[in-house]
C-alpha positions in Angstrom: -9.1 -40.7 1.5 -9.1 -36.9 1.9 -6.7 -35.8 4.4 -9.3 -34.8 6.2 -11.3 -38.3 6.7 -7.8 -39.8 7.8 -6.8 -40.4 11.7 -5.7 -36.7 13.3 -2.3 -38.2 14.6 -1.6 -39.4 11.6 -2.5 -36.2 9.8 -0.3 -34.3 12.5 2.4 -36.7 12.6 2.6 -36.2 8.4 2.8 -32.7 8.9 5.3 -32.8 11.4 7.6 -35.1 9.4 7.7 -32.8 6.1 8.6 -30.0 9.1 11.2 -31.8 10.1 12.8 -32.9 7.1 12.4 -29.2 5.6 14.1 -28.0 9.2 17.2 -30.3 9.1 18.4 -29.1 6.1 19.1 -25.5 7.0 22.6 -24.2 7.4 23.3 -22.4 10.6 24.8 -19.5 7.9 21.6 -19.5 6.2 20.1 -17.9 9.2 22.7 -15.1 9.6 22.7 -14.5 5.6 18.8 -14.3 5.5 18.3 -11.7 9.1 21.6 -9.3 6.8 19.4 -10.2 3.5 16.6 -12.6 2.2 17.3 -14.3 -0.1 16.7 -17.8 -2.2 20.2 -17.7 -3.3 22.3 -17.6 -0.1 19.0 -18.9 2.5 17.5 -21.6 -0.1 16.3 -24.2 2.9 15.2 -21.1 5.4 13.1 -19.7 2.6 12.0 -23.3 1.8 10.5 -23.5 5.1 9.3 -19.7 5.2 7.6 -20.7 1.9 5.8 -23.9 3.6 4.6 -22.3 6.2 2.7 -19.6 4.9 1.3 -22.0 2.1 0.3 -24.5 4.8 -1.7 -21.2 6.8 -3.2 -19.9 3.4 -4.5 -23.5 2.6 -6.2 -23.9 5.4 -8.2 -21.0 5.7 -8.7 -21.6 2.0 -9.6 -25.0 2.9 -12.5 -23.5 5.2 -13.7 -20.8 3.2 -13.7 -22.8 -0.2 -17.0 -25.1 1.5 -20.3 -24.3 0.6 -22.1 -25.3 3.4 -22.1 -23.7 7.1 -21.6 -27.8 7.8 -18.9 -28.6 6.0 -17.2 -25.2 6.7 -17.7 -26.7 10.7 -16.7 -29.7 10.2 -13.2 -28.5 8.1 -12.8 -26.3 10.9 -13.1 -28.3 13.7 -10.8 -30.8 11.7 -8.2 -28.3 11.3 -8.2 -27.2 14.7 -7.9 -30.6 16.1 -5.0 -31.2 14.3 -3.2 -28.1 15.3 -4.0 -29.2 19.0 -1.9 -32.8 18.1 0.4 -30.3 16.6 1.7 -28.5 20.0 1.5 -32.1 21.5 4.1 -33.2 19.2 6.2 -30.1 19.5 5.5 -29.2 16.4 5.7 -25.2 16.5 6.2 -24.2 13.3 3.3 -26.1 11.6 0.4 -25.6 14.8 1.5 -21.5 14.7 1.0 -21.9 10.9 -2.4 -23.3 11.7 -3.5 -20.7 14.3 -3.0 -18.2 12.2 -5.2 -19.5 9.8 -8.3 -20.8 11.9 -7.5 -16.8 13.8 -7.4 -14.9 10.5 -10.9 -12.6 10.5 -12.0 -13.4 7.4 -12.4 -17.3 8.8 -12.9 -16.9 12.1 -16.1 -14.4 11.7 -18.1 -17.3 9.8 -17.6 -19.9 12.0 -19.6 -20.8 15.6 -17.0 -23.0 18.2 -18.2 -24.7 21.1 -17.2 -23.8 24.8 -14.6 -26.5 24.2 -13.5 -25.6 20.7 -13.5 -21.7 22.0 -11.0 -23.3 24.9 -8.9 -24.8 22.5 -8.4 -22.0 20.3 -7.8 -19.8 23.5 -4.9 -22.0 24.6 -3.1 -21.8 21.7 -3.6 -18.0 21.6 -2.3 -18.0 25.1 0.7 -20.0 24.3 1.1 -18.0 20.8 0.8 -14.8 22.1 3.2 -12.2 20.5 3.5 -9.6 23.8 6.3 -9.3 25.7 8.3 -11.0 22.3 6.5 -14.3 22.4 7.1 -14.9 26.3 5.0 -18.0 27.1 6.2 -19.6 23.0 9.8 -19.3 24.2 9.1 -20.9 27.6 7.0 -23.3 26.1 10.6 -24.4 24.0 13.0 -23.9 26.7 11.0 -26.4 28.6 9.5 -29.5 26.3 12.2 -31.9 25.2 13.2 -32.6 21.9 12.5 -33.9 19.4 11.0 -30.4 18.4 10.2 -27.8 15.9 11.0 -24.1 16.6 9.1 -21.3 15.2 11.2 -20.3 13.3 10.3 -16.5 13.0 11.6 -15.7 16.7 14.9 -17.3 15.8 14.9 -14.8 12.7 13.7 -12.0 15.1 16.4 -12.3 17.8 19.4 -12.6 15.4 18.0 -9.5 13.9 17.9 -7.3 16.9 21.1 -8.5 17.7 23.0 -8.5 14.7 22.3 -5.2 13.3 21.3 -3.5 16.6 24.9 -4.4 18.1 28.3 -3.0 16.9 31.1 -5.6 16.1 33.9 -4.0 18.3 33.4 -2.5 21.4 34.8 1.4 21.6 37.9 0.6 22.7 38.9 -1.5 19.4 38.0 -4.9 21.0 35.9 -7.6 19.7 32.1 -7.8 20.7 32.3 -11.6 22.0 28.9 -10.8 24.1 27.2 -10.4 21.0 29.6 -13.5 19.7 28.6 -15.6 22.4 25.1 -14.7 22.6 25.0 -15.5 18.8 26.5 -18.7 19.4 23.7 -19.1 21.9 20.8 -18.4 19.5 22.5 -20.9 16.9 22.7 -23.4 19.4 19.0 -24.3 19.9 18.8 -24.7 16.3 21.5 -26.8 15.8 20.3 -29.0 18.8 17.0 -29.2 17.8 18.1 -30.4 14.6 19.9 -33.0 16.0 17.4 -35.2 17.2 14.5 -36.7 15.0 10.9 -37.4 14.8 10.2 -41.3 15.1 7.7 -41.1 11.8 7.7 -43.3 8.9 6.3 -41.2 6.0 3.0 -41.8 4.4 3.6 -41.1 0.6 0.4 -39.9 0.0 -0.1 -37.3 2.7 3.5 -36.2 2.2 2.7 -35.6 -1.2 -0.2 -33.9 -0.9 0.8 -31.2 2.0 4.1 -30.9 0.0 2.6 -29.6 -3.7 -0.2 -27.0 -2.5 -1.1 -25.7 -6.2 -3.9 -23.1 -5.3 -5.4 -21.4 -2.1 -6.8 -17.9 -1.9 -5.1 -14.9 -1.0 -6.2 -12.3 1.7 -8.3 -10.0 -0.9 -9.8 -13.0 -2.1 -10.8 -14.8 1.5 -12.6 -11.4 2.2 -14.5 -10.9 -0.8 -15.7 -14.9 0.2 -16.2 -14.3 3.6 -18.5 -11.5 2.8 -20.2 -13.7 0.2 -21.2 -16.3 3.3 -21.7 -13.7 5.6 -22.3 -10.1 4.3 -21.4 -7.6 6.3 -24.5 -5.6 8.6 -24.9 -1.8 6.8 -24.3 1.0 9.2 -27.3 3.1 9.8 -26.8 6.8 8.8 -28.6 9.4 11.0 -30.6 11.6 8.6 -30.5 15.3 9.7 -33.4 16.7 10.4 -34.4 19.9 10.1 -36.4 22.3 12.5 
């Protein structure tokens, strides 16, 4: 079967288990080395799951835009979008963001008509996903569902950054920073205790396999230029001039 034509709970629960297992593996050094300096060579787990992610959001609006039907371009859609809804349910934050970014991307989104319930959906996870006020109702949404879990991983990335570099190691009179130890420590610390506790989800070879080796989706020139293929764009009237 397609991934598509299999249960959505088994679909998200897949997803969710090659999340996890990608997430364990980072070292909490990883993070510090990769907010100083990205790199494979000193982050090779963060970047594995950076990597995932944005293949996982470029498939799927690949997945959408590749259908050469308005029906089957629905259909993929409203697949897609139910999964990422069983994605938040499981706590899963890394592959449902990846997810809403696809089915939010403009080049998707403008091709595609939702129902009042699929429009509600979508809205939620906007609400919840929301970037103002640095991700506000995301980091309540973590501070308040038990784990097991998947962070986002970006904000993680975001808030050692600001601290890190925006921060001086000693204080002015010679000491040592430890608010900016301890609040380090702190940021770690949800990582490392997410980490700790696992998803109950025996692996499905086939699915694993599948979301684990994407070998082609399209890249953001290319999901215009077939966007615009489905659905040209309306030509602007020019006023002529007129002379008197």
């Amino acid at each position: 079967k397609q991934w598509y034509q299999r249960r959505v709970a088994i679909t998200a629960g897949q997803m969710t288990k090659i999340d996890f297992d990608k997430f364990v593996k980072i070292k909490l050094c990883e993070i510090l080395k990769y907010v100083k300096a990205p790199s494979e060579t000193t982050s090779p787990n963060l970047c594995a799951c950076v990597d995932h992610f944005n293949s996982v959001s470029y498939w799927a609006s690949s997945l959408v835009l590749e259908r050469e039907t308005k029906e089957d371009r629905q259909r993929v859609y409203r697949r897609l979008l139910t999964v990422m809804e069983h994605l938040i349910k499981l706590n899963n934050f890394s592959s449902s963001f990846a997810l809403f970014a696809a089915l939010s991307r403009s080049s998707v989104r403008r091709i595609i008509n939702l129902s009042s319930k699929q429009e509600k959906i979508l809205n939620s996870a906007q609400d919840l996903m929301d970037s103002s006020e640095s991700y506000k109702n995301l980091r309540t949404a973590l501070k308040s569902v038990k784990p097991p879990l998947i962070p986002y991983l970006a904000i993680c990335i975001a808030d050692l950054y600001f601290l890190l570099l925006g921060n001086p190691d000693k204080l002015e009179n010679g000491e040592i920073n430890f608010t900016k130890r301890f609040t380090t420590y702190t940021f770690m610390n949800v990582v490392r205790t997410s980490q700790r506790i696992p998803y109950d989800i025996q692996p499905n070879d086939n699915i694993i396999n599948f979301f684990n080796n994407f070998n082609s989706y399209m890249e953001e020139e290319e999901m215009w230029k077939r966007s615009e293929e489905i659905k040209p764009r309306k030509k602007k009237k020019v006023p002529t001039a007129t002379l008197r």
